[in-house]
PyMOL Python script that loads the backbone (N, CA, C, O; Angstrom):
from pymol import cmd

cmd.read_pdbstr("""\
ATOM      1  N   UNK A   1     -24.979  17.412 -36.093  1.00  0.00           N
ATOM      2  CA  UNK A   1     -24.046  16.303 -36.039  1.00  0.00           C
ATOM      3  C   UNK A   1     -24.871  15.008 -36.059  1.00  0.00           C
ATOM      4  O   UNK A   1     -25.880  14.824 -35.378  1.00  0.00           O
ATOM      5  N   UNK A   2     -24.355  14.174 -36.875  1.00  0.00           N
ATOM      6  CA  UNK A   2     -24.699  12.275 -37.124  1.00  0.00           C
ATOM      7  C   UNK A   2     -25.213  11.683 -35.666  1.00  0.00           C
ATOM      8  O   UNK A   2     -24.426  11.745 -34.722  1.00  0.00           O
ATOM      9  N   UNK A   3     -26.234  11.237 -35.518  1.00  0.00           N
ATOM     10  CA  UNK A   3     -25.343  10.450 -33.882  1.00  0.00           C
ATOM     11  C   UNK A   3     -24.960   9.541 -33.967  1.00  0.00           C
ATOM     12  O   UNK A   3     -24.821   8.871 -32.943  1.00  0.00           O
ATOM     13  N   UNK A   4     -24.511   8.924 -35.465  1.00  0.00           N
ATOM     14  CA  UNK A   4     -23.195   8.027 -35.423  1.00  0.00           C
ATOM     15  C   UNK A   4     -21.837   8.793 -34.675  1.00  0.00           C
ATOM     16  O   UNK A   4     -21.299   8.262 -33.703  1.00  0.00           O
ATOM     17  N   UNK A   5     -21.406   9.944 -35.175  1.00  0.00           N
ATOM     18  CA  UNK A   5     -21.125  10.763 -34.797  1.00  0.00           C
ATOM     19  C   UNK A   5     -20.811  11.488 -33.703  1.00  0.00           C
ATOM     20  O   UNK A   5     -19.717  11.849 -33.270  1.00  0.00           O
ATOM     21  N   UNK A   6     -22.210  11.702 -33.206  1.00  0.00           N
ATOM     22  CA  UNK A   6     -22.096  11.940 -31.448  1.00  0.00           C
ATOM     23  C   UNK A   6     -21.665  10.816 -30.733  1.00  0.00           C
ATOM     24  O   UNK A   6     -20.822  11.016 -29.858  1.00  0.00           O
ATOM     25  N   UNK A   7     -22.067   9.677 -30.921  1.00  0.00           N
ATOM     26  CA  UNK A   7     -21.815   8.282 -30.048  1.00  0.00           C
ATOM     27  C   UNK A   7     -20.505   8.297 -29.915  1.00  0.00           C
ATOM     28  O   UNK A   7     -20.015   8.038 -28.816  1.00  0.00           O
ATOM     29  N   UNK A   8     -19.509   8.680 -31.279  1.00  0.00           N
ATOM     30  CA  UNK A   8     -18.295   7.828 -31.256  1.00  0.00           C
ATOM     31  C   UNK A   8     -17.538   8.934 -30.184  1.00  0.00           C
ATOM     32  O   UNK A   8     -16.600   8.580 -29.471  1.00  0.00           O
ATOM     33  N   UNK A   9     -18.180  10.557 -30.180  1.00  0.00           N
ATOM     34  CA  UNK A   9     -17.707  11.546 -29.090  1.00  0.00           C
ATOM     35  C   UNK A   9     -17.897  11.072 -28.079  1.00  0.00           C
ATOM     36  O   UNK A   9     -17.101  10.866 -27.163  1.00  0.00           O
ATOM     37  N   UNK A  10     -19.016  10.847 -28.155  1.00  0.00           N
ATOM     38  CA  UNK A  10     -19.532  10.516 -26.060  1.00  0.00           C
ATOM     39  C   UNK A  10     -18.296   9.454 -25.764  1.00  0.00           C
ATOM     40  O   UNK A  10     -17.466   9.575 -24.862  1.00  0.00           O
ATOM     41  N   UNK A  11     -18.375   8.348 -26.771  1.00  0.00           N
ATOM     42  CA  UNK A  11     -17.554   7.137 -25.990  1.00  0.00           C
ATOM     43  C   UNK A  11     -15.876   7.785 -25.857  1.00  0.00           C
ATOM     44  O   UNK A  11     -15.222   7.630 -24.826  1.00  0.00           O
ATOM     45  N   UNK A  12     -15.331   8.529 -27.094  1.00  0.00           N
ATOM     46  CA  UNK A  12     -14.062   9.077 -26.702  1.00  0.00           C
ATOM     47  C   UNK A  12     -13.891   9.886 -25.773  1.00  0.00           C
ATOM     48  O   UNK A  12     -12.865  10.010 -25.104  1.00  0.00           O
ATOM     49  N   UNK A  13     -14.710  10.379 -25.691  1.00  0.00           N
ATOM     50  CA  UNK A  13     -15.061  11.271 -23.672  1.00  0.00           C
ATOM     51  C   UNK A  13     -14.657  10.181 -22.654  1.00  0.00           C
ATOM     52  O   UNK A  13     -13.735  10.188 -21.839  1.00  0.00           O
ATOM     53  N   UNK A  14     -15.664   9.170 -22.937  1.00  0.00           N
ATOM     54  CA  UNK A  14     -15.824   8.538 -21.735  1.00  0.00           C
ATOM     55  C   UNK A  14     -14.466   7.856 -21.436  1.00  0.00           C
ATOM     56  O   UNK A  14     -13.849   8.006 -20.380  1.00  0.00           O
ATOM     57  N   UNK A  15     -14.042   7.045 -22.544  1.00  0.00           N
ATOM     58  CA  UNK A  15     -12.378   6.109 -22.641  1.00  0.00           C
ATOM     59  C   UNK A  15     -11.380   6.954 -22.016  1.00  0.00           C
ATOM     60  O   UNK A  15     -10.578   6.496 -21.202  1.00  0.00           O
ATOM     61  N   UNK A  16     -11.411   8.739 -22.530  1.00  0.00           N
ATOM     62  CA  UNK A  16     -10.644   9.351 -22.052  1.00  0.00           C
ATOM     63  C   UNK A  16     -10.431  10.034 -20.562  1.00  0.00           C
ATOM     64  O   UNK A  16      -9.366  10.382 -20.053  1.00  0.00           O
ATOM     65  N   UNK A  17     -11.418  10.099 -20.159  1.00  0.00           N
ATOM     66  CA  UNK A  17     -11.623  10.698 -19.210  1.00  0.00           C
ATOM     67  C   UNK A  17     -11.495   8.991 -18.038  1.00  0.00           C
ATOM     68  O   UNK A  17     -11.254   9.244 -16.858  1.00  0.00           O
ATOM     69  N   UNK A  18     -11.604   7.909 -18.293  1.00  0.00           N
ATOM     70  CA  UNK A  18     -11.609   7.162 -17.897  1.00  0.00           C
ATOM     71  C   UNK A  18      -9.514   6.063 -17.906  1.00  0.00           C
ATOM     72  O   UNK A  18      -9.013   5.047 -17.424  1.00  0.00           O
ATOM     73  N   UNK A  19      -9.176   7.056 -18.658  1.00  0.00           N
ATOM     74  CA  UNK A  19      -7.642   6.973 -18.781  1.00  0.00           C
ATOM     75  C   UNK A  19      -6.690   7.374 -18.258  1.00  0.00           C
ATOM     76  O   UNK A  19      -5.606   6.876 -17.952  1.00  0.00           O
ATOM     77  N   UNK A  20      -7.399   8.881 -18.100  1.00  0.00           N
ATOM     78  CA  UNK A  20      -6.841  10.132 -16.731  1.00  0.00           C
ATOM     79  C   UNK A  20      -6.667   9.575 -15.425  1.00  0.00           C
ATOM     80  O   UNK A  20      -5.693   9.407 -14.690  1.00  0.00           O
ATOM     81  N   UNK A  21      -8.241   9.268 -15.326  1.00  0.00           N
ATOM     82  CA  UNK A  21      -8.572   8.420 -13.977  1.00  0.00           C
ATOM     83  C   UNK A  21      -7.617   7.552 -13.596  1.00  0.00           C
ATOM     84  O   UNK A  21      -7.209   7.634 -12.437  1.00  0.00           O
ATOM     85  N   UNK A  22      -7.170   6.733 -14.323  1.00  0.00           N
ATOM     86  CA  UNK A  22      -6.875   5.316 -13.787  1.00  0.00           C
ATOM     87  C   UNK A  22      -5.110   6.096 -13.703  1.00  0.00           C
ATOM     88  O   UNK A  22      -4.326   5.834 -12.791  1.00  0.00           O
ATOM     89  N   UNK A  23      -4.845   6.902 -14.681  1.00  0.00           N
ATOM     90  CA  UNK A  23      -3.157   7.402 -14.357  1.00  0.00           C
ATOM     91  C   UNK A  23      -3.098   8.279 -12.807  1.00  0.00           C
ATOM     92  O   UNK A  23      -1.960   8.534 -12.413  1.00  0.00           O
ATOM     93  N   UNK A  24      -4.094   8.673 -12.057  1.00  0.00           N
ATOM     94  CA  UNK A  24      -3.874   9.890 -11.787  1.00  0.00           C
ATOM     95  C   UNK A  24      -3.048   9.025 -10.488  1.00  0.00           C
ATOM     96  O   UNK A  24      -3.117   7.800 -10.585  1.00  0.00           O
ATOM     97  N   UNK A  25      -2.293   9.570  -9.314  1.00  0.00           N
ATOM     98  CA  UNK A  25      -1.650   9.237  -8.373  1.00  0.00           C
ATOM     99  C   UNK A  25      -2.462   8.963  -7.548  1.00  0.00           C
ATOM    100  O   UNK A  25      -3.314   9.838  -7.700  1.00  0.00           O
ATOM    101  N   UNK A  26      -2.936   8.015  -6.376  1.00  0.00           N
ATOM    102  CA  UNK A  26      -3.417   8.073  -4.999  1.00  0.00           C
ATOM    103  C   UNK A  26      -2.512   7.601  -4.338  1.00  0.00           C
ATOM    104  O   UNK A  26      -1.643   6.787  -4.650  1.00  0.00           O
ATOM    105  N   UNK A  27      -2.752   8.208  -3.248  1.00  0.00           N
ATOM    106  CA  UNK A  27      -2.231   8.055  -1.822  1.00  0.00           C
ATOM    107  C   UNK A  27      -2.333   6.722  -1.123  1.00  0.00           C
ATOM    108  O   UNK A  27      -3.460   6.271  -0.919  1.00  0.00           O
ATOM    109  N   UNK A  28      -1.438   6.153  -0.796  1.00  0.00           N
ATOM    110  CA  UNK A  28      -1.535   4.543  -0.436  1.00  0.00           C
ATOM    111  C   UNK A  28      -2.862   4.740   1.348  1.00  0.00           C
ATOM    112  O   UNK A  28      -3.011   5.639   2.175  1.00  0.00           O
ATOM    113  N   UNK A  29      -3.438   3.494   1.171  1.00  0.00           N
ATOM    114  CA  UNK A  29      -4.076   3.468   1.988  1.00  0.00           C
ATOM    115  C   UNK A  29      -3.418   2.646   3.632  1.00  0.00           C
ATOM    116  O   UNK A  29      -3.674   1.468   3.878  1.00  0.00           O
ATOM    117  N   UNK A  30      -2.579   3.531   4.588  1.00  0.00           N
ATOM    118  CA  UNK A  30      -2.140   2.871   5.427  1.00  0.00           C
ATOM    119  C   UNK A  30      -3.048   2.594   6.759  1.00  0.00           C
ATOM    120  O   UNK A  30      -4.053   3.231   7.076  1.00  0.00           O
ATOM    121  N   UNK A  31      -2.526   1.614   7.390  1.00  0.00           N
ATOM    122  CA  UNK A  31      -3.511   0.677   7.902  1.00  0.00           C
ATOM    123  C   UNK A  31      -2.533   0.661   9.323  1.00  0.00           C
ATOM    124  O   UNK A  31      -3.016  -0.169  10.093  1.00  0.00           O
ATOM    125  N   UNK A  32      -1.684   1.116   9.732  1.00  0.00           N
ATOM    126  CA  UNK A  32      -0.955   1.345  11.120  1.00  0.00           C
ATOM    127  C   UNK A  32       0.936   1.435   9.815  1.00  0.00           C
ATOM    128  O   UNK A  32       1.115   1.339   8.601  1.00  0.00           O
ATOM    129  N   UNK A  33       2.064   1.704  11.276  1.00  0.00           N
ATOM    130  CA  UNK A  33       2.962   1.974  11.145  1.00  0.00           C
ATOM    131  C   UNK A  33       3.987   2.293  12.127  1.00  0.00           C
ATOM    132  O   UNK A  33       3.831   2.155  13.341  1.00  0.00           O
ATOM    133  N   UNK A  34       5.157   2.773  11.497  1.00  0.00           N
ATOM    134  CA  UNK A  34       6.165   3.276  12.553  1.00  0.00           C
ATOM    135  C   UNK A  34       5.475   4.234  13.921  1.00  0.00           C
ATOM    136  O   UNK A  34       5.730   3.989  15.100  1.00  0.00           O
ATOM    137  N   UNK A  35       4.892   4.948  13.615  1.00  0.00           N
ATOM    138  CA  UNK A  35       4.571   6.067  13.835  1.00  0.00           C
ATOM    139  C   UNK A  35       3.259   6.451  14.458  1.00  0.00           C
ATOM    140  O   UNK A  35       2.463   5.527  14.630  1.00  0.00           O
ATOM    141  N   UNK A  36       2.954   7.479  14.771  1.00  0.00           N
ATOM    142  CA  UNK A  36       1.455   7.943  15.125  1.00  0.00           C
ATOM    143  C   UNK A  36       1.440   9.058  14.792  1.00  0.00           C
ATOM    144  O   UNK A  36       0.381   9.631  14.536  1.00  0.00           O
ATOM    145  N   UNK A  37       2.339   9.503  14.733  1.00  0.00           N
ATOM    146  CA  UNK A  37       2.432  11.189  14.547  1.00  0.00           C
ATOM    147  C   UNK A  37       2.123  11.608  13.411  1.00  0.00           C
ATOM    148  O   UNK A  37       2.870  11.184  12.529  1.00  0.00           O
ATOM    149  N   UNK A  38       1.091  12.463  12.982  1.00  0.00           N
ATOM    150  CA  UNK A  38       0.547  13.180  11.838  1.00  0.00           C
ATOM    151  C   UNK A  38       1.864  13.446  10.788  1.00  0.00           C
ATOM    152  O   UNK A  38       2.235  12.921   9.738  1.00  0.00           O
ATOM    153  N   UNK A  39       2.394  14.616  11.702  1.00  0.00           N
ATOM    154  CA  UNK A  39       3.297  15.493  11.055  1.00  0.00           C
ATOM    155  C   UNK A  39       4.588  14.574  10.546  1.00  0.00           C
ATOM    156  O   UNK A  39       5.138  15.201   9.640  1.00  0.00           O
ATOM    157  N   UNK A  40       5.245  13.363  10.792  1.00  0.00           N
ATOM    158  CA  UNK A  40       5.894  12.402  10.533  1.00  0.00           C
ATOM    159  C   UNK A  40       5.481  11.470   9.127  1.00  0.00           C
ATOM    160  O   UNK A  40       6.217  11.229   8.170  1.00  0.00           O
ATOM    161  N   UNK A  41       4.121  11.056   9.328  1.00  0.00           N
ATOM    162  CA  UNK A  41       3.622  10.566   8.263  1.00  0.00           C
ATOM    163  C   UNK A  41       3.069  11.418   7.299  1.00  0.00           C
ATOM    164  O   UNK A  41       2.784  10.907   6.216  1.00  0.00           O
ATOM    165  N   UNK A  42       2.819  12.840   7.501  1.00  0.00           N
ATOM    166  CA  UNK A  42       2.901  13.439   5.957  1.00  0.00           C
ATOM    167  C   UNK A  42       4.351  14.001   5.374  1.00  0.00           C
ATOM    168  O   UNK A  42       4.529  14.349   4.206  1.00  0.00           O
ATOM    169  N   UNK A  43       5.492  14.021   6.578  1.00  0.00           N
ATOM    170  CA  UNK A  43       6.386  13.868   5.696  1.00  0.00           C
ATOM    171  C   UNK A  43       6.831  12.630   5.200  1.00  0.00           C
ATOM    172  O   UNK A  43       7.289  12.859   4.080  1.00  0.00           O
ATOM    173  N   UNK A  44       6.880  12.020   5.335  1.00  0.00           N
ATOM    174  CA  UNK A  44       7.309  10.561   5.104  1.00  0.00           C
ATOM    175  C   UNK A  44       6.535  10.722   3.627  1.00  0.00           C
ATOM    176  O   UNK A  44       7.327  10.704   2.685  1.00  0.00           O
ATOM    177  N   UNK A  45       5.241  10.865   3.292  1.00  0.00           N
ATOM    178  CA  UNK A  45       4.437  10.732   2.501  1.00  0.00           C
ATOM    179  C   UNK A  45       4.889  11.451   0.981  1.00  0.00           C
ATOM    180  O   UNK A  45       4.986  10.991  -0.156  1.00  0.00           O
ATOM    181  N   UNK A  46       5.096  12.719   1.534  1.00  0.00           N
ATOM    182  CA  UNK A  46       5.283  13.891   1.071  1.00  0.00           C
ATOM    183  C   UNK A  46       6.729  13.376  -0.071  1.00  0.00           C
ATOM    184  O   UNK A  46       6.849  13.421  -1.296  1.00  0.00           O
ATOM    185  N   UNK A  47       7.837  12.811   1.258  1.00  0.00           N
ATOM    186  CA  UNK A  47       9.210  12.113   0.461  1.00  0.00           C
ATOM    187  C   UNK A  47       9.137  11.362  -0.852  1.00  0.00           C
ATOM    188  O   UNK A  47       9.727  11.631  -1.899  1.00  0.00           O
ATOM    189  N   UNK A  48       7.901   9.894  -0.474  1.00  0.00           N
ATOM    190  CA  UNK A  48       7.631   9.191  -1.328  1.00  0.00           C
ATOM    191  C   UNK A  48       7.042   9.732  -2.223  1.00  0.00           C
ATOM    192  O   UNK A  48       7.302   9.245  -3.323  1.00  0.00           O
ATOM    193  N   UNK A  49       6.232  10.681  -2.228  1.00  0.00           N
ATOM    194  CA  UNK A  49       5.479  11.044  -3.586  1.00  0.00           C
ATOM    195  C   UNK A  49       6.463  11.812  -4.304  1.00  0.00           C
ATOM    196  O   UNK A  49       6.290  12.001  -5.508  1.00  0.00           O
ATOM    197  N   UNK A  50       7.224  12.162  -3.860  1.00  0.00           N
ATOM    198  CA  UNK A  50       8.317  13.332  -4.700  1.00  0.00           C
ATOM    199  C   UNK A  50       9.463  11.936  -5.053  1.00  0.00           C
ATOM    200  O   UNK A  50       9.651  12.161  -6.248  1.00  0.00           O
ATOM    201  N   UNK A  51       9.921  11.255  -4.882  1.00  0.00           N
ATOM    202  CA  UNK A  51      10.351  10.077  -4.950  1.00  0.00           C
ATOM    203  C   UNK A  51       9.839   9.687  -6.375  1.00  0.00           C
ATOM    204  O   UNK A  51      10.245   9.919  -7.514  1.00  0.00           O
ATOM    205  N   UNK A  52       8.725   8.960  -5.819  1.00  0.00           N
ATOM    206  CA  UNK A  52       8.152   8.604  -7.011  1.00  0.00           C
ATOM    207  C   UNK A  52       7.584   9.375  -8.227  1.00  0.00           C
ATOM    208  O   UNK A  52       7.000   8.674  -9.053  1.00  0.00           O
ATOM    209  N   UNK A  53       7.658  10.683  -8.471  1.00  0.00           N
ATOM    210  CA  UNK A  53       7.608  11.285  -9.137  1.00  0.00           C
ATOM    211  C   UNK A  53       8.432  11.514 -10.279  1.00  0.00           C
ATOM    212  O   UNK A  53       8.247  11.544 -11.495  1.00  0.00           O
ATOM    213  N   UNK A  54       9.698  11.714  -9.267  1.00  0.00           N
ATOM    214  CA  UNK A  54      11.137  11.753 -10.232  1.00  0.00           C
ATOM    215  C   UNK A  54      11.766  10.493 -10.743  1.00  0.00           C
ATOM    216  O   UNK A  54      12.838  10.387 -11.338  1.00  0.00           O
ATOM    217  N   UNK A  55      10.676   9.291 -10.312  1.00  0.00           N
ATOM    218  CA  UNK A  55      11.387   7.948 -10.843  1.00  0.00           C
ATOM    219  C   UNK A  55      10.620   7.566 -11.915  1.00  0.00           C
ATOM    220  O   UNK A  55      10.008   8.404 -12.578  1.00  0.00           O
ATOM    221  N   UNK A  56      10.581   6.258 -12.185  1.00  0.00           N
ATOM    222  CA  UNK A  56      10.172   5.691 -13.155  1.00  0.00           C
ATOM    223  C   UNK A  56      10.329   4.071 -12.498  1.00  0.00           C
ATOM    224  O   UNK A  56      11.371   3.559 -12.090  1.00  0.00           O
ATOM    225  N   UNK A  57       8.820   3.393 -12.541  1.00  0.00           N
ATOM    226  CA  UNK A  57       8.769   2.266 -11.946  1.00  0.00           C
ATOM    227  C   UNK A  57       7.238   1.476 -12.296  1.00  0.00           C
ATOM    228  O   UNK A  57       6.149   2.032 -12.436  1.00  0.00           O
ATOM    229  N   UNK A  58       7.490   0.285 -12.369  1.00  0.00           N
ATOM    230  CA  UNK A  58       6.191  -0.762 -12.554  1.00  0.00           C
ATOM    231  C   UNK A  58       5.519  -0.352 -11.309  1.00  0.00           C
ATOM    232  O   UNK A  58       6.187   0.267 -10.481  1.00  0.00           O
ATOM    233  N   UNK A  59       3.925  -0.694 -11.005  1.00  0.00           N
ATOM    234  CA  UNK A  59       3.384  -0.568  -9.950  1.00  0.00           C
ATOM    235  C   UNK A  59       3.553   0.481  -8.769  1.00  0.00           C
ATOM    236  O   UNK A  59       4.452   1.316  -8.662  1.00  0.00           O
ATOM    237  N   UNK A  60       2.836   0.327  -8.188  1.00  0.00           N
ATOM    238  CA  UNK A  60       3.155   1.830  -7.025  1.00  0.00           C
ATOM    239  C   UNK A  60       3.939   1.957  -6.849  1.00  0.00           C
ATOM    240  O   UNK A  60       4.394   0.841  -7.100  1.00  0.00           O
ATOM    241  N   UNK A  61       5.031   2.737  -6.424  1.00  0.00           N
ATOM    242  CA  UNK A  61       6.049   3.302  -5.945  1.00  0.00           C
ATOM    243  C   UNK A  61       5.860   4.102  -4.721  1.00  0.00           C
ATOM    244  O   UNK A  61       6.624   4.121  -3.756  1.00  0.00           O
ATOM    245  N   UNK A  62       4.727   4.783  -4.866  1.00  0.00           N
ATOM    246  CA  UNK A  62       4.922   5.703  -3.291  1.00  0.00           C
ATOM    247  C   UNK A  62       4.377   4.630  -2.489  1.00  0.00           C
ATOM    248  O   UNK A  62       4.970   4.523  -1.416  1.00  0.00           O
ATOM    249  N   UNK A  63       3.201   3.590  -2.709  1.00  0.00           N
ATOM    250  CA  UNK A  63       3.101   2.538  -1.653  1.00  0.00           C
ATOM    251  C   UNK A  63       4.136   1.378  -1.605  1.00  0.00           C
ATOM    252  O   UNK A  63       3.996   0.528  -0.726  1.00  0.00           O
ATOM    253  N   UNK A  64       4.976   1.301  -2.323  1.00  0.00           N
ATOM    254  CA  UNK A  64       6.264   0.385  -2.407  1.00  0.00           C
ATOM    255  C   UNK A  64       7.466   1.529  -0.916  1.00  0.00           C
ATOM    256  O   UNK A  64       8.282   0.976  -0.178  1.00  0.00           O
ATOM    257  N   UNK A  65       7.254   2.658  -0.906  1.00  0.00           N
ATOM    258  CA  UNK A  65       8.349   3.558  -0.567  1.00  0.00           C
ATOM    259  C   UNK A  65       7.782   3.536   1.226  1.00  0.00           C
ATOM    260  O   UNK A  65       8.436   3.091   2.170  1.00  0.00           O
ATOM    261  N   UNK A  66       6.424   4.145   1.280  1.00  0.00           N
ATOM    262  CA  UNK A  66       5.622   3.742   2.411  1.00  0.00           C
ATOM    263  C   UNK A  66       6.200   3.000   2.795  1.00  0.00           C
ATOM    264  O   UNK A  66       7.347   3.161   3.212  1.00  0.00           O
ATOM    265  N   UNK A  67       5.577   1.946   2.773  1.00  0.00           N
ATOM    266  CA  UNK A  67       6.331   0.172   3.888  1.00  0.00           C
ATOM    267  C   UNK A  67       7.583   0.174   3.522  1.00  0.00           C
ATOM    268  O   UNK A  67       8.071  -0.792   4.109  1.00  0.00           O
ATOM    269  N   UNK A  68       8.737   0.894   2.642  1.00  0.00           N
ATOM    270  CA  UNK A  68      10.257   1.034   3.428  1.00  0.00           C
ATOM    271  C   UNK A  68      10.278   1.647   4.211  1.00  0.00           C
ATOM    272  O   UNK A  68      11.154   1.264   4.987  1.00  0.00           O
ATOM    273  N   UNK A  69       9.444   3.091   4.797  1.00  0.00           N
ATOM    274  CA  UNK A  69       9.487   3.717   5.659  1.00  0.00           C
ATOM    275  C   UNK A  69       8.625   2.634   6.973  1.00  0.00           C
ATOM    276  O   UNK A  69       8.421   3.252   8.019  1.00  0.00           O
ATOM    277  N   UNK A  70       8.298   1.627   6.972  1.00  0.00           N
ATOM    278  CA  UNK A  70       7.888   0.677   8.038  1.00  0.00           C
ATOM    279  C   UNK A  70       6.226   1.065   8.044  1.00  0.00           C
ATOM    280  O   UNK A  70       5.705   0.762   9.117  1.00  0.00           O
ATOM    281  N   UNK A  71       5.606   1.471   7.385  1.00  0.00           N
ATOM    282  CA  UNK A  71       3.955   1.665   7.336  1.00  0.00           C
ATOM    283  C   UNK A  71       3.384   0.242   6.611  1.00  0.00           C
ATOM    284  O   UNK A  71       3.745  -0.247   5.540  1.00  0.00           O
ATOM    285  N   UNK A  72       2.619  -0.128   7.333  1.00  0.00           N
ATOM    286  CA  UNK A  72       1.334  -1.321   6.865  1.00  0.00           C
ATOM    287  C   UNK A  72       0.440  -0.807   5.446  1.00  0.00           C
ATOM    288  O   UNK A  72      -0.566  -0.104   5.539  1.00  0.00           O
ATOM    289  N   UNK A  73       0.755  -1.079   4.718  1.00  0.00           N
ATOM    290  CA  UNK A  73      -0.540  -0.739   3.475  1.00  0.00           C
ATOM    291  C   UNK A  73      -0.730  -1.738   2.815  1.00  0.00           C
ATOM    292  O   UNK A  73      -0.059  -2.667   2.366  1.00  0.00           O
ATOM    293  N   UNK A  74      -2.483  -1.178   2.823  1.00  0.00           N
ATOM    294  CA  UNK A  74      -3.256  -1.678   2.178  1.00  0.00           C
ATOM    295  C   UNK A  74      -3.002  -2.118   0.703  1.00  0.00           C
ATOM    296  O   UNK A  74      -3.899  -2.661   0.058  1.00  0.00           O
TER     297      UNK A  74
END
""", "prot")
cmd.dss("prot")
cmd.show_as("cartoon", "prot")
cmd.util.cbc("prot")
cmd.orient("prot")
């Protein structure tokens, strides 16, 4: 193979794999809340991500859904 060739692979690797990345979901970073309780805030969590899953929305949604449930995020 060219490494004109190889280059234009490596970089479509890299763009792509760098596209995944940026779609993939994270977990909002909370910073205090309603709550203390573990088991409360992974359901709560658990809601919003299934929430936001089945929706369709600009910008976060499960950290938009979070602080309706009264959590501080980051």
């Amino acid at each position: 193979m060219p490494t004109r060739y190889r280059t234009l692979t490596v970089v479509a690797i890299i763009a792509a794999c760098a596209a995944l990345t940026a779609c993939a979901p994270r977990s909002p970073q909370v910073v205090g809340g309603q709550t203390t309780d573990p088991a409360q805030y992974n359901r709560d969590l658990a809601a919003c991500q299934q929430q936001a899953a089945s929706s369709f929305s600009f910008g976060n949604a499960v950290t938009d859904c979070m602080r309706a449930h009264g959590y501080k995020v980051m």
